[in-house]
LUMGUVEX-781809 format. One record per atom (N, C-alpha, C): residue in three letters; x, y, z; atom name; residue number from 1. Coordinates in pm, whole numbers, plus 32768, in hexadecimal, padded with zeros to 4 digits. Example, Ala and Ser with C-alpha at 12.3 -4.5 7.8 and 13.67 -1.06 7.14 Angstrom:
<recs>
type	x	y	z	atom	seq
Ala	8527	7DC7	830C	N	1
Ala	84CE	7E3E	830C	CA	1
Ala	8528	7EB6	830C	C	1
Ser	8505	7F1F	82C4	N	2
Ser	8557	7F96	82CA	CA	2
Ser	850A	8003	8313	C	2
</recs>
This chain:
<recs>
type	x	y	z	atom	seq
Unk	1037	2B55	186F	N	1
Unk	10BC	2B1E	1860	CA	1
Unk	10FC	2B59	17E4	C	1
Unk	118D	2B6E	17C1	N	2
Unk	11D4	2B9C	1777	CA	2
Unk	11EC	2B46	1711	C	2
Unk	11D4	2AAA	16FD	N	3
Unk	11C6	2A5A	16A9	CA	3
Unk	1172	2A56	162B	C	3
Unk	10D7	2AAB	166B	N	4
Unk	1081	2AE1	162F	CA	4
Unk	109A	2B3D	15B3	C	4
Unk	110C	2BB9	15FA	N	5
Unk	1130	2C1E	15B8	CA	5
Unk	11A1	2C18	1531	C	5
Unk	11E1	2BD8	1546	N	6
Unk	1234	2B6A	1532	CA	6
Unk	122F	2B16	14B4	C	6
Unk	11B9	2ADE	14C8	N	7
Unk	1195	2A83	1457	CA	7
Unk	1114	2AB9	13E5	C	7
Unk	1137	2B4C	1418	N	8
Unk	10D4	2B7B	13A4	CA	8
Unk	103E	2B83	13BB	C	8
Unk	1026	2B6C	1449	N	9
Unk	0F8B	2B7A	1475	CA	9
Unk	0F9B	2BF7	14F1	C	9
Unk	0FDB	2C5E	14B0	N	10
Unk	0FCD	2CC9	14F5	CA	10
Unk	0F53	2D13	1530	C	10
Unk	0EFA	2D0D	14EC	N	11
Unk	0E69	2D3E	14C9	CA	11
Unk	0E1A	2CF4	1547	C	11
Unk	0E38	2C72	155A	N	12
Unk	0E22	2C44	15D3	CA	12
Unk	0E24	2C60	1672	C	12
Unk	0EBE	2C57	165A	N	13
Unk	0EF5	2CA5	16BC	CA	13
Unk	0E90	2D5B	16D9	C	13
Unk	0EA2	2DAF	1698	N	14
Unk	0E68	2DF9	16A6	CA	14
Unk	0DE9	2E06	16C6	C	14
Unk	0DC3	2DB0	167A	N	15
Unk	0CC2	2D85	16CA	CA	15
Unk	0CE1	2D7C	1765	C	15
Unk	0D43	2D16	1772	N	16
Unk	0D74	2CE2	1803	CA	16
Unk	0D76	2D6A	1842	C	16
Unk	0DF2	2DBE	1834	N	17
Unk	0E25	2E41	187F	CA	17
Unk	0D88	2E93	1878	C	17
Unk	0D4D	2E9F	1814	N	18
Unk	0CC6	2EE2	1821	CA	18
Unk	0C54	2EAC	1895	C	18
Unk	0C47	2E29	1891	N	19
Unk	0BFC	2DF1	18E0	CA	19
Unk	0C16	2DE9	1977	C	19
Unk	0C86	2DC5	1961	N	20
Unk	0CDB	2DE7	19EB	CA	20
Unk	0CB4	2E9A	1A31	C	20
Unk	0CD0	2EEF	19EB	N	21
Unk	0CA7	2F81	1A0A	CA	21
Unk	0C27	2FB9	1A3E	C	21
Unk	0BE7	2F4F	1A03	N	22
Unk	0B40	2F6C	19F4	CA	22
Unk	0B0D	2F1C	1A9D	C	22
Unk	0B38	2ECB	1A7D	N	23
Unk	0B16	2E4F	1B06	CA	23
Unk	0B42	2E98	1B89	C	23
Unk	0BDC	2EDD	1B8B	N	24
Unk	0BFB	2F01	1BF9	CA	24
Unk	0BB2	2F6B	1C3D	C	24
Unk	0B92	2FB9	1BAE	N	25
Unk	0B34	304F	1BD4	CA	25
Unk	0A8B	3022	1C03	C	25
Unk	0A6F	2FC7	1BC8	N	26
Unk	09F8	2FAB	1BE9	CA	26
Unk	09C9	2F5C	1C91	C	26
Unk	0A65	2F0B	1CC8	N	27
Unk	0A84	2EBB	1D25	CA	27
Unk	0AA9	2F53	1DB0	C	27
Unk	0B0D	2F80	1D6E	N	28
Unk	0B03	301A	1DB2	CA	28
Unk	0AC2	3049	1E02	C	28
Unk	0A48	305F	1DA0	N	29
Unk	09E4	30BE	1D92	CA	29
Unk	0971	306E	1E1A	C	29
Unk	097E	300F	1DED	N	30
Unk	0910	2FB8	1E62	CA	30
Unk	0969	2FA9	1EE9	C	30
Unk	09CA	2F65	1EDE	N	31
Unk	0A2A	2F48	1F53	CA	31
Unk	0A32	2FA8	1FA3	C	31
Unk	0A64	303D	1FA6	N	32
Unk	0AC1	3082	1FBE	CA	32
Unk	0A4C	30AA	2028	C	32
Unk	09D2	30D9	2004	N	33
Unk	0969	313B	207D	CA	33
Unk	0957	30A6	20EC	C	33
Unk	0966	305D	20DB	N	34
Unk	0941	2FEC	2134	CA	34
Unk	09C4	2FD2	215E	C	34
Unk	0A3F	2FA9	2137	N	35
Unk	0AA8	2F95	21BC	CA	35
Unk	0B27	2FEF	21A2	C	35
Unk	0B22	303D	2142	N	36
Unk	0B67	30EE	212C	CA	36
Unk	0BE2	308F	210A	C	36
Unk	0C7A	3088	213B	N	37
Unk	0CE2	308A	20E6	CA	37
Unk	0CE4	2FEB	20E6	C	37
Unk	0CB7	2F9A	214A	N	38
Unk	0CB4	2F08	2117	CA	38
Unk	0C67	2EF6	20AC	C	38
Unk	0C19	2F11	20BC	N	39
Unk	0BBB	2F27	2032	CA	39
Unk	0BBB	2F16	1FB2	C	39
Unk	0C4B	2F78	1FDE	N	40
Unk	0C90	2FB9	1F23	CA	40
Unk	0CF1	2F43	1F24	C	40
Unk	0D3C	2EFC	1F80	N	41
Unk	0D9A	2EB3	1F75	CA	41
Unk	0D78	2E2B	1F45	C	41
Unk	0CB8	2E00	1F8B	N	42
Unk	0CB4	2DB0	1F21	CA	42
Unk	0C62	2DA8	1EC4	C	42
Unk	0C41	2E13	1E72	N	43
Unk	0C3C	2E31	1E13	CA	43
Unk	0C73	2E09	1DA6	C	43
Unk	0CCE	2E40	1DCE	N	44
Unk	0D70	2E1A	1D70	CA	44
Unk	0D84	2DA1	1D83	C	44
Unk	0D9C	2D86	1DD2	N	45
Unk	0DEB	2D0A	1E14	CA	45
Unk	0D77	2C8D	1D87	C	45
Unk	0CD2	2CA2	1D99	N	46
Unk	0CA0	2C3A	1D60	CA	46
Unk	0C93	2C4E	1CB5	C	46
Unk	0CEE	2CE4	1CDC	N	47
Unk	0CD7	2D14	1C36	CA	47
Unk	0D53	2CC9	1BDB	C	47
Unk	0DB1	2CD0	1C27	N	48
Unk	0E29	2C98	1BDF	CA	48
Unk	0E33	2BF1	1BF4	C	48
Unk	0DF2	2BEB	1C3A	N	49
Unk	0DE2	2B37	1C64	CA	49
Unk	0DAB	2B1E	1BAE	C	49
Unk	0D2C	2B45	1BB8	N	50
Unk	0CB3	2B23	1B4A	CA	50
Unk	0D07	2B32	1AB4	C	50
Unk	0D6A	2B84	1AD8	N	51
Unk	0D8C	2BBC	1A3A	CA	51
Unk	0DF5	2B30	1A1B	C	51
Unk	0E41	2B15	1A96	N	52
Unk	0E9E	2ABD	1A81	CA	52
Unk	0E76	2A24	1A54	C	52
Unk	0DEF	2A1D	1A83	N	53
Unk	0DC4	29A3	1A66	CA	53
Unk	0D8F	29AB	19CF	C	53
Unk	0D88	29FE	199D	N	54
Unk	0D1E	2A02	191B	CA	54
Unk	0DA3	2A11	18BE	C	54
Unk	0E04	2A84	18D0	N	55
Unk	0EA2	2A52	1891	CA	55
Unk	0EA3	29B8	186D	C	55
Unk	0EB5	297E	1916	N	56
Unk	0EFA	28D1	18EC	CA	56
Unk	0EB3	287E	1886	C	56
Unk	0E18	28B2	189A	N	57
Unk	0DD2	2854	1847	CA	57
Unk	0DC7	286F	17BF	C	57
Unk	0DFB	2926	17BE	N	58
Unk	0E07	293F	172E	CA	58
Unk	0E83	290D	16FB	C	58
Unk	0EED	2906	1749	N	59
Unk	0F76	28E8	1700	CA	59
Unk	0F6C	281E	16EC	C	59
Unk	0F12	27F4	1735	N	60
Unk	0EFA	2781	170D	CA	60
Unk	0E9C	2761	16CF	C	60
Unk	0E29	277B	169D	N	61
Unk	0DCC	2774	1648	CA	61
Unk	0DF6	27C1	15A0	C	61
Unk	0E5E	2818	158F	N	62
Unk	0E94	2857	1538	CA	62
Unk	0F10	2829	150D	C	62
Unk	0F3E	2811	1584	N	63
Unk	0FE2	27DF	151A	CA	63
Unk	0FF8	2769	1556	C	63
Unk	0FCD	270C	1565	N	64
Unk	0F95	266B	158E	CA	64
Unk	1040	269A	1605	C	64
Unk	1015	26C7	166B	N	65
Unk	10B7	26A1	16B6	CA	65
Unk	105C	26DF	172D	C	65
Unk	1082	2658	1799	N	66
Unk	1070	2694	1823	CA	66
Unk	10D0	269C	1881	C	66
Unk	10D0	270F	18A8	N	67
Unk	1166	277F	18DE	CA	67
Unk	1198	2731	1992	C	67
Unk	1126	26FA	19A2	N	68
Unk	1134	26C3	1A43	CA	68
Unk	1155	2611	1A1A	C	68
Unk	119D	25D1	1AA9	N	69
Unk	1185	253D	1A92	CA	69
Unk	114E	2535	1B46	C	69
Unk	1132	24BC	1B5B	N	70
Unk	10FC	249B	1BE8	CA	70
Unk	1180	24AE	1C44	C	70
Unk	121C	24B5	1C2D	N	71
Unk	1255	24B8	1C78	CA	71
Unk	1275	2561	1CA2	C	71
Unk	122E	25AD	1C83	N	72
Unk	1218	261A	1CCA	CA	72
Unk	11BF	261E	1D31	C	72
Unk	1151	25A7	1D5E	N	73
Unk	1115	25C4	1DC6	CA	73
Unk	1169	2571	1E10	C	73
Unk	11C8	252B	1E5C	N	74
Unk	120F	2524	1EB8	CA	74
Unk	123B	25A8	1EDB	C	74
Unk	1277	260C	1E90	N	75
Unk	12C0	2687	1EE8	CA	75
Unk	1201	26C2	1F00	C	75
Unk	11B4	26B9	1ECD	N	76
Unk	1136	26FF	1F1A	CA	76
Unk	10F9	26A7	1F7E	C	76
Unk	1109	2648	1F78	N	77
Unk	10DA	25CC	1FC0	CA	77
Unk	1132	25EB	2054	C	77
Unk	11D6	2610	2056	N	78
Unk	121B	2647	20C9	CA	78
Unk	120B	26AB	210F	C	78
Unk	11BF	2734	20AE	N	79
Unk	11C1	27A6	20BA	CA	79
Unk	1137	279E	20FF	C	79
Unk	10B4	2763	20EF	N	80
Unk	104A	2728	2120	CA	80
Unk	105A	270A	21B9	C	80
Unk	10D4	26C6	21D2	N	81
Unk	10E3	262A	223B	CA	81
Unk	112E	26C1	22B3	C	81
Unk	1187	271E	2258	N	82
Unk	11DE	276A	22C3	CA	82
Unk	115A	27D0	230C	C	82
Unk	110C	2825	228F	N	83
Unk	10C4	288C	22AE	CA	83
Unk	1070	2840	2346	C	83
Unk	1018	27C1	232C	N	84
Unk	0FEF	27A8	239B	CA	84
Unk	101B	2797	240B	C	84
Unk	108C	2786	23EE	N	85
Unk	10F8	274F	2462	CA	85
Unk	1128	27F6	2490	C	85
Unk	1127	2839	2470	N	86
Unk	111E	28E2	24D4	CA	86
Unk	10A3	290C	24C9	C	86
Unk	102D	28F2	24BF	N	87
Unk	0FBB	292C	24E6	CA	87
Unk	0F85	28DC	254E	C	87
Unk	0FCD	283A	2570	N	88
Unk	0FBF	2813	25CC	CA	88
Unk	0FF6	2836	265B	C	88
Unk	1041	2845	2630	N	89
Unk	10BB	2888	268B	CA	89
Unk	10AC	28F9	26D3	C	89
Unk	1068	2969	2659	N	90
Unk	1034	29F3	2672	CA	90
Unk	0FE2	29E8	26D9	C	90
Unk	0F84	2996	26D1	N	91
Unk	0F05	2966	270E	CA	91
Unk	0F0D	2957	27B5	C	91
Unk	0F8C	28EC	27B9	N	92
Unk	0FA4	28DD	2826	CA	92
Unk	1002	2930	288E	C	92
Unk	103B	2995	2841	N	93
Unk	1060	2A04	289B	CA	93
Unk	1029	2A73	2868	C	93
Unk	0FC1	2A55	285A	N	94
Unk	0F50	2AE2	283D	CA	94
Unk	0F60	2B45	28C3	C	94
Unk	0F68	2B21	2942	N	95
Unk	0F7F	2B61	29B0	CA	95
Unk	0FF0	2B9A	29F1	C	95
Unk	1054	2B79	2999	N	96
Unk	10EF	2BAE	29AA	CA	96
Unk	10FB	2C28	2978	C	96
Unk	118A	2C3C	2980	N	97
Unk	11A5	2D08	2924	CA	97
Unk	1189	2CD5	28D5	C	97
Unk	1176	2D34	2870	N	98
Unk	1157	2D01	27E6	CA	98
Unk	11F9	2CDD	2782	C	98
Unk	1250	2D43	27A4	N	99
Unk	12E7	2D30	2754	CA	99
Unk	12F3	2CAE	276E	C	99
Unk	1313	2C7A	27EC	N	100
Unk	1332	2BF6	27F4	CA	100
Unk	12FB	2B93	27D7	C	100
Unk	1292	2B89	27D1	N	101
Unk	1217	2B0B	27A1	CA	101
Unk	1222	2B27	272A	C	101
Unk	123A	2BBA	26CA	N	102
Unk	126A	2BA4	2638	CA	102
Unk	12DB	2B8A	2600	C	102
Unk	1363	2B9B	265A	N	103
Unk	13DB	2B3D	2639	CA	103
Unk	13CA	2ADB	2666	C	103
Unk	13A5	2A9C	26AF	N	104
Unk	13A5	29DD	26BB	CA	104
Unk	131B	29A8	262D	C	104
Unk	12A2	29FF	263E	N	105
Unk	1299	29A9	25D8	CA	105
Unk	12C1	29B6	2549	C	105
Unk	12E5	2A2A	2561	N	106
Unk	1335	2A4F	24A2	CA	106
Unk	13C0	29D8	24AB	C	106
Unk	13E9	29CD	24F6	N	107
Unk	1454	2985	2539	CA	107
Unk	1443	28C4	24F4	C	107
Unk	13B8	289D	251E	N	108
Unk	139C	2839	2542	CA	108
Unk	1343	2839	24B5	C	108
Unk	1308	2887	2469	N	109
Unk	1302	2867	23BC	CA	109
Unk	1354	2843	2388	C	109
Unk	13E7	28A7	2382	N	110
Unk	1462	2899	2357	CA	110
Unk	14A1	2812	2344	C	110
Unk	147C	27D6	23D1	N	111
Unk	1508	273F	23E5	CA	111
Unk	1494	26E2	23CD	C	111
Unk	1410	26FB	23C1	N	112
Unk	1378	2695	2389	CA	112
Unk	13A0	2686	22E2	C	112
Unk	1392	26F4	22B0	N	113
Unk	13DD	2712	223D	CA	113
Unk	140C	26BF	21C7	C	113
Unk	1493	26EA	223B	N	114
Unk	152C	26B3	2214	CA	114
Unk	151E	2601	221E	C	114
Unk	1500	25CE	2287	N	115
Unk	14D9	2540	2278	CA	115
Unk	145E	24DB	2221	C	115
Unk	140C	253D	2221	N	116
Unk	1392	2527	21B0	CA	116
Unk	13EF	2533	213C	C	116
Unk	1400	258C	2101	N	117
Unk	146C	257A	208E	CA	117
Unk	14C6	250B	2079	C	117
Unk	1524	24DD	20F1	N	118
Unk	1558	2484	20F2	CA	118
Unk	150B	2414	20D9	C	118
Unk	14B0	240F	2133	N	119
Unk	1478	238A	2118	CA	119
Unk	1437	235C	20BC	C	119
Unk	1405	23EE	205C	N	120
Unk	13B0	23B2	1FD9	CA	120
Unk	140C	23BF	1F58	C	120
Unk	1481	23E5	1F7D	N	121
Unk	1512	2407	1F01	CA	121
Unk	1531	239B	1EBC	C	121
Unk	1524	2359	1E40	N	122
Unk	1533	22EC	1DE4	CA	122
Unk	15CF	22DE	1DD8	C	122
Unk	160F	235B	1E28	N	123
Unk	16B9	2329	1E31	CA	123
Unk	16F0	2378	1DAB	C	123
</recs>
């Protein structure tokens, strides 16, 4: 996080960007001969996860401030509620074209969504 950088714990930040470098190459390196470009994707994918979590706990264990509150998991809590709601969907026209079974359910995340939002929106 840039809060890090920011407040004079630059040096931090940087172990982070190092560790981060090291993890991905090492995550890479194993991943990649076993499922080749997914592999590399999550690689990364668990490389930048890991870094982000060790940030929050540094920017909260360091400068007593935590950057999240619980009302960010309603929009993940929606984003959760939609994703299943088109892999369900996917599921069930697994046997259709594929374009169309992916606009209805990209379709049918969308307006899952939009009402999940609504319904968990404090107004």
């Amino acid at each position: 996080m840039h809060m890090l950088a920011m407040s004079g714990h630059q040096y931090l930040k940087l172990y982070g960007d190092i560790i981060l470098a090291i993890t991905n190459i090492i995550l890479n390196v194993v991943l990649i001969p076993l499922w080749g470009p997914l592999g590399a994707a999550i690689a990364t994918a668990a490389s930048i996860a890991g870094i982000n979590i060790v940030r929050v706990l540094q920017v909260k264990y360091v400068l007593h401030v935590y950057p999240y509150s619980f009302r960010y998991l309603k929009v993940l809590l929606c984003g959760v509620i939609s994703a299943l709601s088109g892999y369900f969907v996917q599921y069930l026209l697994k046997d259709n074209f594929y374009i169309i079974s992916m606009l209805i359910s990209t379709s049918i995340m969308i307006i899952v969504y939009f009402f999940d939002f609504l319904l968990f929106c404090d107004g």
